[in-house]
TORKOLDO-558065 format. One record per residue (C-alpha): residue in one letter; x, y, z. Coordinates in nm, 4 decimals, m for minus. Example, Ala and Ser with C-alpha at 12.3 -4.5 7.8 and 13.67 -1.06 7.14 Angstrom:
<pt><code>A</code><x>1.2300</x><y>m0.4500</y><z>0.7800</z></pt>
<pt><code>S</code><x>1.3670</x><y>m0.1060</y><z>0.7140</z></pt>
This chain:
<pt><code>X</code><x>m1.4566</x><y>m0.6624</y><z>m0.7765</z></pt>
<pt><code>X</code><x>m1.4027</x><y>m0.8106</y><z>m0.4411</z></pt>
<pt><code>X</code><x>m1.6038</x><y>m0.7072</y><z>m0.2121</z></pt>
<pt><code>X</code><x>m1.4878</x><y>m0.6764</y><z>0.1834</z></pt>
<pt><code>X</code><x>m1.6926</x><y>m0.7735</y><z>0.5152</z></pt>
<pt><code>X</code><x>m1.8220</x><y>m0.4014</y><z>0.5736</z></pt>
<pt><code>X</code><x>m1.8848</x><y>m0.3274</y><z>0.1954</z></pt>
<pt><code>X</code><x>m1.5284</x><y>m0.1549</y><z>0.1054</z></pt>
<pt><code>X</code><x>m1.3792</x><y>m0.3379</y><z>m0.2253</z></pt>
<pt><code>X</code><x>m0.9878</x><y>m0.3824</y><z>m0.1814</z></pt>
<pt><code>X</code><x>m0.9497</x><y>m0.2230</y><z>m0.4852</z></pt>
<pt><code>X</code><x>m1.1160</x><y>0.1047</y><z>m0.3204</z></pt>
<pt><code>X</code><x>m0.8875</x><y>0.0654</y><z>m0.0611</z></pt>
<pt><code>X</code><x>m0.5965</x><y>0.0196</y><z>m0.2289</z></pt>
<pt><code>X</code><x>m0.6072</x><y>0.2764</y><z>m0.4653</z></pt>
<pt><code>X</code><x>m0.6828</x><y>0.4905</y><z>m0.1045</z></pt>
<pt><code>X</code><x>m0.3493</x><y>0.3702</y><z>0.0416</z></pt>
<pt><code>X</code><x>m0.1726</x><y>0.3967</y><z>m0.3101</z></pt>
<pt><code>X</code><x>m0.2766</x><y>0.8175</y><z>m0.2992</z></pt>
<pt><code>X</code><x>m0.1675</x><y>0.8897</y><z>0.0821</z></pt>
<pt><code>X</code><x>0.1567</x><y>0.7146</y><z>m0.1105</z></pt>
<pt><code>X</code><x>0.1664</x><y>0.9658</y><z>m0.3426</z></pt>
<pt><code>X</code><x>0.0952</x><y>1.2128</y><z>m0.1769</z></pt>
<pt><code>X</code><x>0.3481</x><y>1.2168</y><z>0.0706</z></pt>
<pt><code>X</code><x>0.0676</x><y>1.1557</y><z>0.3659</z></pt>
<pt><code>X</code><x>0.2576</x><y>0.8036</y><z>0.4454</z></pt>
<pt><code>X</code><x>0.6162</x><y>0.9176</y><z>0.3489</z></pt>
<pt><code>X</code><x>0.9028</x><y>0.6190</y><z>0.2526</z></pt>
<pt><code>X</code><x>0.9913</x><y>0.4309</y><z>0.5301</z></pt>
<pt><code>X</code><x>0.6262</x><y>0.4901</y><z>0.7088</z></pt>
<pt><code>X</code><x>0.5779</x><y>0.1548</y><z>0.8758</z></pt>
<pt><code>X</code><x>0.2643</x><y>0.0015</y><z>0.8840</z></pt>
<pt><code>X</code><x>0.0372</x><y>m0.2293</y><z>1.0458</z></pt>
<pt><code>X</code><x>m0.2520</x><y>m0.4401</y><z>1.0027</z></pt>
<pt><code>X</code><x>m0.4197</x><y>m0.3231</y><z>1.2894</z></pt>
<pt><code>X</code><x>m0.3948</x><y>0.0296</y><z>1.2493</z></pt>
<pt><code>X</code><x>m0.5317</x><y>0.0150</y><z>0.8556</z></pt>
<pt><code>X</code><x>m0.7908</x><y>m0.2599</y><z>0.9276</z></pt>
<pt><code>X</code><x>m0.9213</x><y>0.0361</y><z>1.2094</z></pt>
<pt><code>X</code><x>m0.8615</x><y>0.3298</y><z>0.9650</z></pt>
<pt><code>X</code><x>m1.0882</x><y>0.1725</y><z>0.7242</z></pt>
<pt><code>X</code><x>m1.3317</x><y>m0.0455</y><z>0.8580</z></pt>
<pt><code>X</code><x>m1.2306</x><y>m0.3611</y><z>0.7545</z></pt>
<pt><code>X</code><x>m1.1185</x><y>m0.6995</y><z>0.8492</z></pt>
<pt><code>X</code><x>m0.6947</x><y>m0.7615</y><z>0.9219</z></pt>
<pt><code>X</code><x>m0.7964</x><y>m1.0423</y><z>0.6113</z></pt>
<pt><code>X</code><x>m0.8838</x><y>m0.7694</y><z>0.3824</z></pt>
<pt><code>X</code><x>m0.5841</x><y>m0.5148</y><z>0.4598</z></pt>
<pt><code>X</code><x>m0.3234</x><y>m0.8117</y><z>0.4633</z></pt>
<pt><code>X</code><x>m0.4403</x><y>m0.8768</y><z>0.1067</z></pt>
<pt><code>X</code><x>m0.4300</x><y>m0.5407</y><z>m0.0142</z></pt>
<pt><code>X</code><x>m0.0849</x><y>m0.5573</y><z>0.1289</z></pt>
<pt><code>X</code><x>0.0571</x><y>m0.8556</y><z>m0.0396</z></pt>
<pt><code>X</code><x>m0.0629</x><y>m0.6984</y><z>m0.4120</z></pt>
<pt><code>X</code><x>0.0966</x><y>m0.3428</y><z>m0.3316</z></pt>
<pt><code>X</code><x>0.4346</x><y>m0.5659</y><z>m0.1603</z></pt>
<pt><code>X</code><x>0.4277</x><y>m0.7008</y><z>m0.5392</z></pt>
<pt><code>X</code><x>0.4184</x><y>m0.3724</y><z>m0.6975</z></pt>
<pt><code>X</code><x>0.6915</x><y>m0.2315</y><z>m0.5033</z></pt>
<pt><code>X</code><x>0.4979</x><y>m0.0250</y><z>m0.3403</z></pt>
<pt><code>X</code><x>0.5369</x><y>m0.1633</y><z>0.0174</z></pt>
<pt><code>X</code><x>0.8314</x><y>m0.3734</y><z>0.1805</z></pt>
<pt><code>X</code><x>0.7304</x><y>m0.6721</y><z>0.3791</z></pt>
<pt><code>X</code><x>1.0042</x><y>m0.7264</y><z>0.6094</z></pt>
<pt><code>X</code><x>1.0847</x><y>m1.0921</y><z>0.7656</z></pt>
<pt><code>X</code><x>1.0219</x><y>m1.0028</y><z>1.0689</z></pt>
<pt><code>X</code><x>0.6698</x><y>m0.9183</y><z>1.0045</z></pt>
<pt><code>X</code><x>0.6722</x><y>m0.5639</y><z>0.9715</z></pt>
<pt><code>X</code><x>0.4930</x><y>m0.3592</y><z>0.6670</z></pt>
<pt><code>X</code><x>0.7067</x><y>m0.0212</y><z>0.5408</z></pt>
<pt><code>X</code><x>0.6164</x><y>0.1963</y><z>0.2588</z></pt>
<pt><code>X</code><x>0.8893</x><y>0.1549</y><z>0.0208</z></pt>
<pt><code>X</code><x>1.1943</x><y>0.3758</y><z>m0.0093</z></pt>
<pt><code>X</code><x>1.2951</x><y>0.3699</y><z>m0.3795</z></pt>
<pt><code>X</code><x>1.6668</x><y>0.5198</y><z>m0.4609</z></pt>
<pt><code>X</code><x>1.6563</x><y>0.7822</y><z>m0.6441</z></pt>
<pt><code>X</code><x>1.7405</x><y>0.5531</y><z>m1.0121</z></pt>
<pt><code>X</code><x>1.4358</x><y>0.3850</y><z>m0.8751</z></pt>
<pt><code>X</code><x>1.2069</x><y>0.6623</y><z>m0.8544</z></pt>
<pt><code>X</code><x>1.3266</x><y>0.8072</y><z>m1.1898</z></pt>
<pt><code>X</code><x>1.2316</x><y>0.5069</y><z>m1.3286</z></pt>
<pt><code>X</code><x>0.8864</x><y>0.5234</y><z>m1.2006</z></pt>
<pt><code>X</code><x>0.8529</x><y>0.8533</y><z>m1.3072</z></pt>
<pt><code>X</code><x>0.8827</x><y>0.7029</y><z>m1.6973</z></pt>
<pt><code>X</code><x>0.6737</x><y>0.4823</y><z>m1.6443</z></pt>
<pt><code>X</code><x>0.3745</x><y>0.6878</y><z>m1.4122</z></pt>
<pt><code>X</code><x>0.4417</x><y>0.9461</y><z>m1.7941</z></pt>
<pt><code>X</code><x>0.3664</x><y>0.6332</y><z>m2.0188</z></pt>
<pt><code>X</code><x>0.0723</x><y>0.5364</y><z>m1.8609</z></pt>
């Protein structure tokens, strides 16, 4: 486990983001930045930007060209389909 510059792992923080997800606390479409989540949890922009790039892989987050960071906005086929899955595991 990775550890961050002020002793948070990424994968604590990640699994962190992952539950506001779920929990409707950073709805679809919530846009996000660097700076604010780097602030919120006491870690480097390094740290957060990596975190972001593994949930932007998961489908989990949009990264947009223009730089911006959204949570991601699944139609509703999409989010069925997670559901399956979220039951299998």
């Amino acid at each position: 486990m990775r550890k961050s510059q002020r002793g948070q792992s990424e994968q604590s923080i990640q699994t962190r983001l992952l539950q506001a997800i779920f929990e409707q606390r950073m709805p679809p479409g919530a846009r996000l930045t660097e700076e604010a989540l780097a602030s919120a949890f006491d870690v480097s922009r390094t740290t957060i930007r990596q975190v972001i790039a593994r949930l932007s892989q998961d489908g989990i987050l949009v990264k947009l060209p223009n730089g911006a960071t959204h949570v991601a906005s699944p139609s509703r086929h999409e989010a069925q389909q997670l559901m399956v899955v979220r039951r299998m595991i």
